[in-house]
CHARMM-style PDB file with segment names, atoms N, HN, CA, C and O in Angstrom:
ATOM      1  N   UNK     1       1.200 -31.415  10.257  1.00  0.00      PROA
ATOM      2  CA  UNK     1      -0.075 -31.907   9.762  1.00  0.00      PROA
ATOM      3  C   UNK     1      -1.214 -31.002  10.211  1.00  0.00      PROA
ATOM      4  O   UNK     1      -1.910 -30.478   9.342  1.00  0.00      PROA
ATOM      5  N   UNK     2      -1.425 -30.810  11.311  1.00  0.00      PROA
ATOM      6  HN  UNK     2      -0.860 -31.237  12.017  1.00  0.00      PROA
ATOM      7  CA  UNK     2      -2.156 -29.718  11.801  1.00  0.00      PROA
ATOM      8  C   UNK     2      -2.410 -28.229  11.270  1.00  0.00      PROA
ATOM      9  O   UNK     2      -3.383 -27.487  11.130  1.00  0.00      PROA
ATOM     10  N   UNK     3      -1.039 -28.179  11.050  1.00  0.00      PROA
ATOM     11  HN  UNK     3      -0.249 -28.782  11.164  1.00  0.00      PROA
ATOM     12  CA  UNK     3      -0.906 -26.473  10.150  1.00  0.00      PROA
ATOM     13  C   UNK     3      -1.524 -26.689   9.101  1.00  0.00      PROA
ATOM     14  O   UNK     3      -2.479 -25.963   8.826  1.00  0.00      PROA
ATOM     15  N   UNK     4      -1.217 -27.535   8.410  1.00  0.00      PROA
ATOM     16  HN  UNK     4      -0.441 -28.125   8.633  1.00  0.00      PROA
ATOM     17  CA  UNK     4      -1.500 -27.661   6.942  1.00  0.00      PROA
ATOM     18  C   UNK     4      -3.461 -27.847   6.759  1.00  0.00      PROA
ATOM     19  O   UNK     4      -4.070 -27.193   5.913  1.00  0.00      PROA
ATOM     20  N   UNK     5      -4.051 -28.675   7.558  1.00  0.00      PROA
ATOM     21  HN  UNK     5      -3.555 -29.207   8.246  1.00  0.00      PROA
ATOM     22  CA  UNK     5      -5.344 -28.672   8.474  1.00  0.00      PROA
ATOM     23  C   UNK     5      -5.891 -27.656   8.417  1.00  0.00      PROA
ATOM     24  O   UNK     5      -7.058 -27.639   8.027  1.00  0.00      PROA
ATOM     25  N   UNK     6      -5.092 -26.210   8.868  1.00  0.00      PROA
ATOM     26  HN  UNK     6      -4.143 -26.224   9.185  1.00  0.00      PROA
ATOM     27  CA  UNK     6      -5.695 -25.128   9.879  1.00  0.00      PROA
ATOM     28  C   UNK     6      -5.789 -24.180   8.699  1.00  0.00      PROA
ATOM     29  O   UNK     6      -6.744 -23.468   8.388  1.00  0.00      PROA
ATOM     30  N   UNK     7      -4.474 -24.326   8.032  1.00  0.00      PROA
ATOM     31  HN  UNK     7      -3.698 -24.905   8.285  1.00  0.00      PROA
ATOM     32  CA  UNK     7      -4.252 -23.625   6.238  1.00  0.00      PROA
ATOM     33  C   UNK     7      -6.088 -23.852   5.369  1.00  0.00      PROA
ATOM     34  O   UNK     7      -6.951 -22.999   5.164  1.00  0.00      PROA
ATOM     35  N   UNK     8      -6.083 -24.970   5.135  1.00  0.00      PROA
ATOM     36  HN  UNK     8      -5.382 -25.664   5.301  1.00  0.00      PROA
ATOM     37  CA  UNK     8      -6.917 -25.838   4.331  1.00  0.00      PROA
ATOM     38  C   UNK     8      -8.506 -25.300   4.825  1.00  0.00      PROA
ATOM     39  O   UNK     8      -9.248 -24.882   3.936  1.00  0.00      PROA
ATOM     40  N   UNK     9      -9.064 -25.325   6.439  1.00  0.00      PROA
ATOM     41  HN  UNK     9      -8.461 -25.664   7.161  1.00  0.00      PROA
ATOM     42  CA  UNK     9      -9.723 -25.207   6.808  1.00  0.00      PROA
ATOM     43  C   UNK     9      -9.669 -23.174   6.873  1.00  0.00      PROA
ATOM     44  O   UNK     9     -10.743 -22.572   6.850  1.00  0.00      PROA
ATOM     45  N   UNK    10      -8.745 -22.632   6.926  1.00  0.00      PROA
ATOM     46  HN  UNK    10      -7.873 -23.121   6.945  1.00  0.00      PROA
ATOM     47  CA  UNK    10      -8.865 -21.103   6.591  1.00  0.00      PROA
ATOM     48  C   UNK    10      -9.176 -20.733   5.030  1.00  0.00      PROA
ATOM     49  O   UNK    10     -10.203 -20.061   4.929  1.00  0.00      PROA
ATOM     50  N   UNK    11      -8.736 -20.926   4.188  1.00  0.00      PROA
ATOM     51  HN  UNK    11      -7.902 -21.472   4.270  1.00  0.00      PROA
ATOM     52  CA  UNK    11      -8.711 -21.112   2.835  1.00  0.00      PROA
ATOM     53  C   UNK    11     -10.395 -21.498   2.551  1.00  0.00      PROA
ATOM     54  O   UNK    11     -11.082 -20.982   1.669  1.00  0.00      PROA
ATOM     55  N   UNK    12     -10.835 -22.501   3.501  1.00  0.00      PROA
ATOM     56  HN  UNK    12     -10.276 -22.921   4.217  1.00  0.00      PROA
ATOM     57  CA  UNK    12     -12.213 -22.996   2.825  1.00  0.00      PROA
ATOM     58  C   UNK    12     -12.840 -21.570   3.339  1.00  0.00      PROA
ATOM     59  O   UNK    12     -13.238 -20.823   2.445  1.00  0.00      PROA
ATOM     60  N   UNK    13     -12.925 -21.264   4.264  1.00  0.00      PROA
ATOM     61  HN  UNK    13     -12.601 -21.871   4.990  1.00  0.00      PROA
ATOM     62  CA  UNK    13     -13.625 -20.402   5.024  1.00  0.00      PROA
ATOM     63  C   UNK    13     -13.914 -19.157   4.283  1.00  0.00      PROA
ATOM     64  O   UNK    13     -14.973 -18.536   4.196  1.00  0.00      PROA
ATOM     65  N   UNK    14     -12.423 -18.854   3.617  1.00  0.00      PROA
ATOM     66  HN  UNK    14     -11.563 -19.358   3.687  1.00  0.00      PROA
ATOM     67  CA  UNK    14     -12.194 -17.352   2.820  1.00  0.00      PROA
ATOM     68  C   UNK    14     -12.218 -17.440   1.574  1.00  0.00      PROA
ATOM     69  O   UNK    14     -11.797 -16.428   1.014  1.00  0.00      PROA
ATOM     70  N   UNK    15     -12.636 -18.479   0.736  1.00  0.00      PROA
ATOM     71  HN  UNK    15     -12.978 -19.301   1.191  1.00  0.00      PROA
ATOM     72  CA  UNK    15     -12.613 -19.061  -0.579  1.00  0.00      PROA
ATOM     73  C   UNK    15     -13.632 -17.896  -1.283  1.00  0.00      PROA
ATOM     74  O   UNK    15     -13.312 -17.682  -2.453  1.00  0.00      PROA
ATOM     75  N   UNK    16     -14.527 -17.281  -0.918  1.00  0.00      PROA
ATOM     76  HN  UNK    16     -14.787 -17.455   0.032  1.00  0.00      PROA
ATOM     77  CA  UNK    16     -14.720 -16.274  -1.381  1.00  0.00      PROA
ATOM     78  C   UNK    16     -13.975 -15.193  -2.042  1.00  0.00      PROA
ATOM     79  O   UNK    16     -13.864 -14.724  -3.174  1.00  0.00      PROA
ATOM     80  N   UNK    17     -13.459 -14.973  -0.727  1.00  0.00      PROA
ATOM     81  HN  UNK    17     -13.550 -15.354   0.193  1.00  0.00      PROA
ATOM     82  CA  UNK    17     -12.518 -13.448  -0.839  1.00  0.00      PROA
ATOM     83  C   UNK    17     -11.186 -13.681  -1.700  1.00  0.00      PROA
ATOM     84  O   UNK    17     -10.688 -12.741  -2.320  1.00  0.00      PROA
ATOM     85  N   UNK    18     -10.631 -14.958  -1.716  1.00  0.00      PROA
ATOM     86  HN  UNK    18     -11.035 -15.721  -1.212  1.00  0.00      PROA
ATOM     87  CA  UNK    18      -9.384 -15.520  -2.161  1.00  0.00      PROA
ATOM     88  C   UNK    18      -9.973 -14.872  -3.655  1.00  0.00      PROA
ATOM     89  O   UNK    18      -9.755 -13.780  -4.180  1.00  0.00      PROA
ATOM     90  N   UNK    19     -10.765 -15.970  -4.068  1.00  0.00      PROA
ATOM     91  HN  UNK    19     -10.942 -16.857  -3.641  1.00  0.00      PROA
ATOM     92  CA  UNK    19     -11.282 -16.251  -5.269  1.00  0.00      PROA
ATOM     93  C   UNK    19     -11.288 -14.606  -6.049  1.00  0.00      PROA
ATOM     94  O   UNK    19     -10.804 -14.421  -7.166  1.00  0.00      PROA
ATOM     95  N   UNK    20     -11.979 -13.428  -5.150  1.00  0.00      PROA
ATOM     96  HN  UNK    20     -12.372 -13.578  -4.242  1.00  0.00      PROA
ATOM     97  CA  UNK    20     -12.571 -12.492  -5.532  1.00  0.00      PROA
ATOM     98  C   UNK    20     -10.509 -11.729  -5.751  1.00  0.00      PROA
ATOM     99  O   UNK    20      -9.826 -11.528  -6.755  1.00  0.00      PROA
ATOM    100  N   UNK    21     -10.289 -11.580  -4.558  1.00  0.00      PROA
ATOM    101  HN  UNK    21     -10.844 -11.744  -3.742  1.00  0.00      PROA
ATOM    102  CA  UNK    21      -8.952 -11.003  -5.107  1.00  0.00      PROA
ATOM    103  C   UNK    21      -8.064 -11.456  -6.116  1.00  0.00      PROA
ATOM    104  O   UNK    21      -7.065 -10.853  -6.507  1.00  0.00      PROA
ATOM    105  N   UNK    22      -8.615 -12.898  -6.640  1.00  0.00      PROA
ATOM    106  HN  UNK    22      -9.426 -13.388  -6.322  1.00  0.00      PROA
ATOM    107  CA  UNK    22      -7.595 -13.021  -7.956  1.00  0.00      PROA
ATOM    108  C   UNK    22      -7.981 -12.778  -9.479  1.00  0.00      PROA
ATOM    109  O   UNK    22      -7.351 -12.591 -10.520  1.00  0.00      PROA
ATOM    110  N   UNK    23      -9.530 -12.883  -9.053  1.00  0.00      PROA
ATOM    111  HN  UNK    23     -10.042 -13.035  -8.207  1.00  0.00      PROA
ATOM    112  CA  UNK    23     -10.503 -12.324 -10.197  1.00  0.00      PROA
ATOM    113  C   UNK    23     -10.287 -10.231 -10.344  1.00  0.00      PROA
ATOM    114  O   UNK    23     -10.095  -9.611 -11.390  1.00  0.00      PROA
ATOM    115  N   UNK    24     -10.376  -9.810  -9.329  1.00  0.00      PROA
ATOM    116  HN  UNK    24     -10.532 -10.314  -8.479  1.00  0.00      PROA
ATOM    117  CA  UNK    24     -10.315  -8.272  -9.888  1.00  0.00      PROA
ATOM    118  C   UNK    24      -8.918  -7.999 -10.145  1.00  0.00      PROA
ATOM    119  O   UNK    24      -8.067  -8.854  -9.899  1.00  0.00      PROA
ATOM    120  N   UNK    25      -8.527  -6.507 -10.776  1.00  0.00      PROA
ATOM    121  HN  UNK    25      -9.218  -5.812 -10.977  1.00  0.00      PROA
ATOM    122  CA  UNK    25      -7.728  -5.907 -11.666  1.00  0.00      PROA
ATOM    123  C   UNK    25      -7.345  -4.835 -10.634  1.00  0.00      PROA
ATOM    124  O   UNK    25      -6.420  -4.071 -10.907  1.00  0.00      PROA
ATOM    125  N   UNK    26      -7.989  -4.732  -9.482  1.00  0.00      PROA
ATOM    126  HN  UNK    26      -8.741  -5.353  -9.260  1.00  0.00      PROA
ATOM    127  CA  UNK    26      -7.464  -3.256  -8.509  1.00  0.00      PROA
ATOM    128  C   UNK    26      -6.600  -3.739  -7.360  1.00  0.00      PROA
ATOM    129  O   UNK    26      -6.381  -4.944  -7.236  1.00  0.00      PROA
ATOM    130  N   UNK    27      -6.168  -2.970  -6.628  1.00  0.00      PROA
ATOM    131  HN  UNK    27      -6.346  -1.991  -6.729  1.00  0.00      PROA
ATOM    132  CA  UNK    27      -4.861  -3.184  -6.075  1.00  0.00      PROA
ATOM    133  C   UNK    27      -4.582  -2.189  -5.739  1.00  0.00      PROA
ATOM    134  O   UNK    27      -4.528  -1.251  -6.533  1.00  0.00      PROA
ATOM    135  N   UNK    28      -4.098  -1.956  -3.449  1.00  0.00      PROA
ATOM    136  HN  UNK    28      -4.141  -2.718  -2.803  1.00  0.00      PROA
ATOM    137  CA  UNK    28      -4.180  -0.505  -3.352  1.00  0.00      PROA
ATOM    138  C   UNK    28      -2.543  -0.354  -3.274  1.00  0.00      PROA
ATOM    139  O   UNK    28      -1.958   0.433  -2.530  1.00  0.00      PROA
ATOM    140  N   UNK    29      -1.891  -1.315  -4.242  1.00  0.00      PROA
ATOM    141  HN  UNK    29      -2.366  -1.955  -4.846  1.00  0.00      PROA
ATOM    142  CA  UNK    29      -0.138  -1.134  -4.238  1.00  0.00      PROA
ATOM    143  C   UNK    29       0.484   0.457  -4.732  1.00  0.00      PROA
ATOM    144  O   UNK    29       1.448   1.116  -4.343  1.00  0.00      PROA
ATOM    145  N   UNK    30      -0.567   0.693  -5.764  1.00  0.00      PROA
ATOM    146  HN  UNK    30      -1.350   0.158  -6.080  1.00  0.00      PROA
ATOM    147  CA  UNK    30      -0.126   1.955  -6.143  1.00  0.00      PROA
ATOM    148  C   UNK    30       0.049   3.242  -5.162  1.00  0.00      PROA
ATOM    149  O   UNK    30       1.175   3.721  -5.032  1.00  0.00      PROA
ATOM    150  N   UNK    31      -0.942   3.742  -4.546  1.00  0.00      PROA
ATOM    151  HN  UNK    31      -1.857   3.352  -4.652  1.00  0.00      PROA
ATOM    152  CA  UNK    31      -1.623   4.349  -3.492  1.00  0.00      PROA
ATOM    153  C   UNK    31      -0.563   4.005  -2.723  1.00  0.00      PROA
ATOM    154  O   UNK    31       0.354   4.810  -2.887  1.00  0.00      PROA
ATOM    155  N   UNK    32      -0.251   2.960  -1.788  1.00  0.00      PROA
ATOM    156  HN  UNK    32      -0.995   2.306  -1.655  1.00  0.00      PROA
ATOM    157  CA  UNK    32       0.327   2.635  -0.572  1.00  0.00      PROA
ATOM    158  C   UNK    32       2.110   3.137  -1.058  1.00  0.00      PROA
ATOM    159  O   UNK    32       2.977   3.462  -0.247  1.00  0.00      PROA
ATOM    160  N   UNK    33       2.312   3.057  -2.872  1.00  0.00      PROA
ATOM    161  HN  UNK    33       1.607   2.792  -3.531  1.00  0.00      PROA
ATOM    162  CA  UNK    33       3.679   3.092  -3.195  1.00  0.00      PROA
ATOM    163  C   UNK    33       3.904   5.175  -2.686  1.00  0.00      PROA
ATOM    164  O   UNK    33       4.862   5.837  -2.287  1.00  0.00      PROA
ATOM    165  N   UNK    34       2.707   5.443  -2.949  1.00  0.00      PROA
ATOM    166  HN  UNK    34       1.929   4.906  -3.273  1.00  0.00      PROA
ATOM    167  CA  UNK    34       2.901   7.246  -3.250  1.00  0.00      PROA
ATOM    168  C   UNK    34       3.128   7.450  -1.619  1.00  0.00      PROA
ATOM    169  O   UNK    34       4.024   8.161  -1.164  1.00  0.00      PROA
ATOM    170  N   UNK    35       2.219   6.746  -0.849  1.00  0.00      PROA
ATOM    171  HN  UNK    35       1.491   6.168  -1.218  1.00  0.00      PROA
ATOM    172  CA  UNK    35       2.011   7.221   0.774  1.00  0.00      PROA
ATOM    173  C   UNK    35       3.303   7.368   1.168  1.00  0.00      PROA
ATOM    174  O   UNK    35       3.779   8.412   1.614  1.00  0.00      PROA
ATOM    175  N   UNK    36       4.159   5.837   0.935  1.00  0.00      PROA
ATOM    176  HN  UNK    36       3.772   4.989   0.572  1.00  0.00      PROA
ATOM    177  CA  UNK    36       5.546   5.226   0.741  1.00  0.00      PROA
ATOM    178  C   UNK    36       6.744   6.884   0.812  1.00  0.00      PROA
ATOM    179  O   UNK    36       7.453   7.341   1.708  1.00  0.00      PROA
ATOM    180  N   UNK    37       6.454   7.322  -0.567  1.00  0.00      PROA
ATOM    181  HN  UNK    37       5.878   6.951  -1.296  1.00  0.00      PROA
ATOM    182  CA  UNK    37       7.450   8.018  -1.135  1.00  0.00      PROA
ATOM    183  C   UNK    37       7.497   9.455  -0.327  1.00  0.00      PROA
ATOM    184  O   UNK    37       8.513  10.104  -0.079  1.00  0.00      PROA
ATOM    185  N   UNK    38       5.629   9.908   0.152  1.00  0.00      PROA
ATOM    186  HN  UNK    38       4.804   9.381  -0.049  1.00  0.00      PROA
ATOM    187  CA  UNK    38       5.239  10.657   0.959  1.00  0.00      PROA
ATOM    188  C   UNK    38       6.085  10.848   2.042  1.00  0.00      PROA
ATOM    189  O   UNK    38       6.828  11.817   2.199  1.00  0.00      PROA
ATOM    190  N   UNK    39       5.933   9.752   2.901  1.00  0.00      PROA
ATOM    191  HN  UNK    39       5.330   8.965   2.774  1.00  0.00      PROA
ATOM    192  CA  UNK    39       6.544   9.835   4.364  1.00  0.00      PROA
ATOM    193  C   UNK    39       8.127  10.205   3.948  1.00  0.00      PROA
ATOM    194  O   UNK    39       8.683  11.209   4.394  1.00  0.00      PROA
ATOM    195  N   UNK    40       8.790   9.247   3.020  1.00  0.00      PROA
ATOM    196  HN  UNK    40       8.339   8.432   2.658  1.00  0.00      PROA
ATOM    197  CA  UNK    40      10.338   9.254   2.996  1.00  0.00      PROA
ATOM    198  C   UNK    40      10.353  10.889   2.975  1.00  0.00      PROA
ATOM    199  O   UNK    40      11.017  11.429   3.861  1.00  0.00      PROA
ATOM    200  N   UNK    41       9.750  11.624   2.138  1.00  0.00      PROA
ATOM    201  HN  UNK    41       9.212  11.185   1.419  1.00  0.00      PROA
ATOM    202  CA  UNK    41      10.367  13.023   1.180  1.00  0.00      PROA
ATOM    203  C   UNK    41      10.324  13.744   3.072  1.00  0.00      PROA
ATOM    204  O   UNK    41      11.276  14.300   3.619  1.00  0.00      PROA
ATOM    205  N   UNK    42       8.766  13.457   3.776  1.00  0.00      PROA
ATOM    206  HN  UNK    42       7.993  13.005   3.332  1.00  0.00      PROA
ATOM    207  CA  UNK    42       8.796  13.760   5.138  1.00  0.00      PROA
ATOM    208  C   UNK    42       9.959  13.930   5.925  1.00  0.00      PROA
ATOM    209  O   UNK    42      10.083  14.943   6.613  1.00  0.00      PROA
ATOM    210  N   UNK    43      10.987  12.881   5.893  1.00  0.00      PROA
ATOM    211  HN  UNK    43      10.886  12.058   5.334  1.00  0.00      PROA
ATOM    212  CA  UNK    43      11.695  12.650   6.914  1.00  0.00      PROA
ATOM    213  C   UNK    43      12.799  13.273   6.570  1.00  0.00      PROA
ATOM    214  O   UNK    43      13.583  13.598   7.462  1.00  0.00      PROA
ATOM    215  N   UNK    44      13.115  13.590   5.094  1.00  0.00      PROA
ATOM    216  HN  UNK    44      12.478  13.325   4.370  1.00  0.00      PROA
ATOM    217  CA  UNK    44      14.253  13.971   4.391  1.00  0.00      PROA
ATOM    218  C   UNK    44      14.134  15.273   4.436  1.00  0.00      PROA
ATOM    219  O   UNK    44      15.231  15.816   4.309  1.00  0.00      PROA
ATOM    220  N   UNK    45      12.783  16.399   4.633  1.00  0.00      PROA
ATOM    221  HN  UNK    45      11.892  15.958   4.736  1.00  0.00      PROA
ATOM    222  CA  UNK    45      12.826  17.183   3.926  1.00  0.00      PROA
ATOM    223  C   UNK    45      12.384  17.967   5.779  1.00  0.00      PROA
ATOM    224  O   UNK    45      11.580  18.897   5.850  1.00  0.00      PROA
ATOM    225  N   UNK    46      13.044  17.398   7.029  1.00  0.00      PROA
ATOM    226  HN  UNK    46      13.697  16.643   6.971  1.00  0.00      PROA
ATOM    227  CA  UNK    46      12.070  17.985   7.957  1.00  0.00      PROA
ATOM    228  C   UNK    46      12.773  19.403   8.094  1.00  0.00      PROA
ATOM    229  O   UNK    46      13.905  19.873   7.987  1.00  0.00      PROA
ATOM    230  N   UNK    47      11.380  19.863   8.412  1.00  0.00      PROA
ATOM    231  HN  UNK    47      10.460  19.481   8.499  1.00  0.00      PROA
ATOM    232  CA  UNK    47      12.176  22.228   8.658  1.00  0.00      PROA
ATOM    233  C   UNK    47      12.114  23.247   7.350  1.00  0.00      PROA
ATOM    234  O   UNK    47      12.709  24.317   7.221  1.00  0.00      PROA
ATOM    235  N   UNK    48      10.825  22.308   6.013  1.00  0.00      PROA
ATOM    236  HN  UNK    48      10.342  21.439   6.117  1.00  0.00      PROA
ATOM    237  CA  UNK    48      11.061  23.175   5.184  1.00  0.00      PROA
ATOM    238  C   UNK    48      10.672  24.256   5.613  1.00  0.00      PROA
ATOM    239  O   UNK    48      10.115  24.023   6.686  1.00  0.00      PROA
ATOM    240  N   UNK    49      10.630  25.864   5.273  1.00  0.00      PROA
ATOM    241  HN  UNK    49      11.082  26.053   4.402  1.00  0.00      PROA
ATOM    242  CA  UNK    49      10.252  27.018   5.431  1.00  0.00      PROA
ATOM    243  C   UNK    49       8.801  27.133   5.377  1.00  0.00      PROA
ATOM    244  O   UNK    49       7.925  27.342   6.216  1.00  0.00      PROA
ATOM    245  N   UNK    50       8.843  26.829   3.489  1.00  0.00      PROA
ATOM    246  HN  UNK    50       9.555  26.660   2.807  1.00  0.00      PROA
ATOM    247  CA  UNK    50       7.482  27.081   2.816  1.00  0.00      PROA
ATOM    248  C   UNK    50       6.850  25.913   2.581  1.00  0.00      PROA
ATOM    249  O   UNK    50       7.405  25.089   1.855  1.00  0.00      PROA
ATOM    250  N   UNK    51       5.335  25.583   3.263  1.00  0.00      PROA
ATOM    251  HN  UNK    51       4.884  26.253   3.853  1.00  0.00      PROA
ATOM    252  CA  UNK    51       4.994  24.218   2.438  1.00  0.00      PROA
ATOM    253  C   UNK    51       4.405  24.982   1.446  1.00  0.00      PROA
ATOM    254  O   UNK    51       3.196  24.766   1.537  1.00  0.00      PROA
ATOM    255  N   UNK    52       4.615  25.739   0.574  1.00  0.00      PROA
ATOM    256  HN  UNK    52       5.597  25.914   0.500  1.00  0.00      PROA
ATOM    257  CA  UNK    52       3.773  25.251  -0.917  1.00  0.00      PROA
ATOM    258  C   UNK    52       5.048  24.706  -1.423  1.00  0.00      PROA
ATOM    259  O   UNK    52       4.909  24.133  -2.503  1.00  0.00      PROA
ATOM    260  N   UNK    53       6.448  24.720  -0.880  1.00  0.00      PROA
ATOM    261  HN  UNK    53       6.561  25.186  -0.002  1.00  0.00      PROA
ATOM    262  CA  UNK    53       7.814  23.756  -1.980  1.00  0.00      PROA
ATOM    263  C   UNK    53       7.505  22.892  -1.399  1.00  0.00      PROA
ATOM    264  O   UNK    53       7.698  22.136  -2.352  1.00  0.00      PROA
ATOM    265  N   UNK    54       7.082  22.063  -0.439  1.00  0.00      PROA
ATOM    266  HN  UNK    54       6.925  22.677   0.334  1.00  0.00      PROA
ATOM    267  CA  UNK    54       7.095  21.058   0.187  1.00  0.00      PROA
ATOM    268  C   UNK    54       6.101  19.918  -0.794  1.00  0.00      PROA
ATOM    269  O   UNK    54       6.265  18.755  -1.162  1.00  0.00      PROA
ATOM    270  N   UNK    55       4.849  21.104  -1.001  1.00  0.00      PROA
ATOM    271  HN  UNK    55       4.716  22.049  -0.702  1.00  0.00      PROA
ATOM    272  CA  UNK    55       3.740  20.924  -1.944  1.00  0.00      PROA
ATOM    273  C   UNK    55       4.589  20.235  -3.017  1.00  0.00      PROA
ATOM    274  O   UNK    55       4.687  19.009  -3.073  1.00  0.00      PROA
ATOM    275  N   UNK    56       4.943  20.719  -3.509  1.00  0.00      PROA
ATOM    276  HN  UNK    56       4.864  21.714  -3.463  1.00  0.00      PROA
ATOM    277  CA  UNK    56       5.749  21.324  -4.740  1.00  0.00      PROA
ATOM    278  C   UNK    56       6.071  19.825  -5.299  1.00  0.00      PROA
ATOM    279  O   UNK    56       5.415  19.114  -6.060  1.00  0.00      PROA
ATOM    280  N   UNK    57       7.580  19.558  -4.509  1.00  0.00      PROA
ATOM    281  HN  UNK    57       8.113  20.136  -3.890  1.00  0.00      PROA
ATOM    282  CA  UNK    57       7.771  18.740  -4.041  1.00  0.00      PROA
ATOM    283  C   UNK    57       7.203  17.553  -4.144  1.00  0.00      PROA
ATOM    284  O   UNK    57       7.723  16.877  -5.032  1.00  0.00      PROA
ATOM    285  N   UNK    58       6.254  16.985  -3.528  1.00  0.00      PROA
ATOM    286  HN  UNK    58       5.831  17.534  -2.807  1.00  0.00      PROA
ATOM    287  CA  UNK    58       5.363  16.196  -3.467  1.00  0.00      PROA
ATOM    288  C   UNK    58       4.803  15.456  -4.725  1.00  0.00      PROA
ATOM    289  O   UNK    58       4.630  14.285  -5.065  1.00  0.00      PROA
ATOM    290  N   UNK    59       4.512  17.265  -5.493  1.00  0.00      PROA
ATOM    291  HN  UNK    59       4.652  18.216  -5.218  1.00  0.00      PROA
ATOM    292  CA  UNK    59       3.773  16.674  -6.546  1.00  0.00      PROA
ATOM    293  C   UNK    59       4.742  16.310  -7.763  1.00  0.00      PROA
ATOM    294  O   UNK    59       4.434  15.631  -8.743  1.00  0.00      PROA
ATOM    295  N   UNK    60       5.885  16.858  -7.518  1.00  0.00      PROA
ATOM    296  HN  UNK    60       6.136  17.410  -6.722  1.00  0.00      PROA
ATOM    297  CA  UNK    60       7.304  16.329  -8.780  1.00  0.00      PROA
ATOM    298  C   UNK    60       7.611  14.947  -8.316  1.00  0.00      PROA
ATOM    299  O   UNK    60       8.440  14.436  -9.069  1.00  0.00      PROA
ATOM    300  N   UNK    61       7.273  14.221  -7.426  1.00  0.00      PROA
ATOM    301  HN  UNK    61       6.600  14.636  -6.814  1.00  0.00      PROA
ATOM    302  CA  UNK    61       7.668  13.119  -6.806  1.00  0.00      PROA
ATOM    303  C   UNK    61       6.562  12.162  -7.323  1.00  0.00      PROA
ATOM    304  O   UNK    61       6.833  11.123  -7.925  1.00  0.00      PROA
ATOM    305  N   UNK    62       5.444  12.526  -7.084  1.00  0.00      PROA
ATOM    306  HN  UNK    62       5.223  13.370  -6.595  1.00  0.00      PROA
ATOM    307  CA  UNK    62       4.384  11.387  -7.477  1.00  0.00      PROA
ATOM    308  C   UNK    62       4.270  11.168  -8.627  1.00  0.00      PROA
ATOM    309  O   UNK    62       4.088  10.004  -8.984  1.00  0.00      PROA
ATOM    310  N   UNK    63       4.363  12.568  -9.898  1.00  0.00      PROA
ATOM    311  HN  UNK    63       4.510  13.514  -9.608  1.00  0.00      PROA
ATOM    312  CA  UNK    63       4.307  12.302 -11.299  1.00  0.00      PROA
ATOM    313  C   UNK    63       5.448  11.627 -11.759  1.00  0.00      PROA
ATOM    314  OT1 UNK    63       5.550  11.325 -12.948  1.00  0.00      PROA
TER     315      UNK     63
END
């Protein structure tokens, strides 16, 4: 009962921001998906020689 209280009483508080994130169309999922793919190619790819393939790389991955 309390949780549900503490839910209810957070929700009133942020009813703004709630409201506002279901009203806009942006979303930093995309962005956070590339950072995502970034680090992996990182970990896979550690000791390249040249970063412009690394570059390279990168950019065949995001398109």
């Amino acid at each position: 009962m309390i949780a549900c209280l503490k839910t209810f009483t957070n929700l009133k508080k942020n009813l703004k921001y709630v409201s506002n994130s279901c009203e806009s169309a942006f979303s930093n999922g995309p962005i956070e998906g590339i950072n995502r793919k970034i680090k992996a190619l990182k970990r896979i790819c550690y000791g390249f020689k040249n970063m412009v393939h690394f570059y390279a790389r990168i950019l065949l991955i995001v398109k």
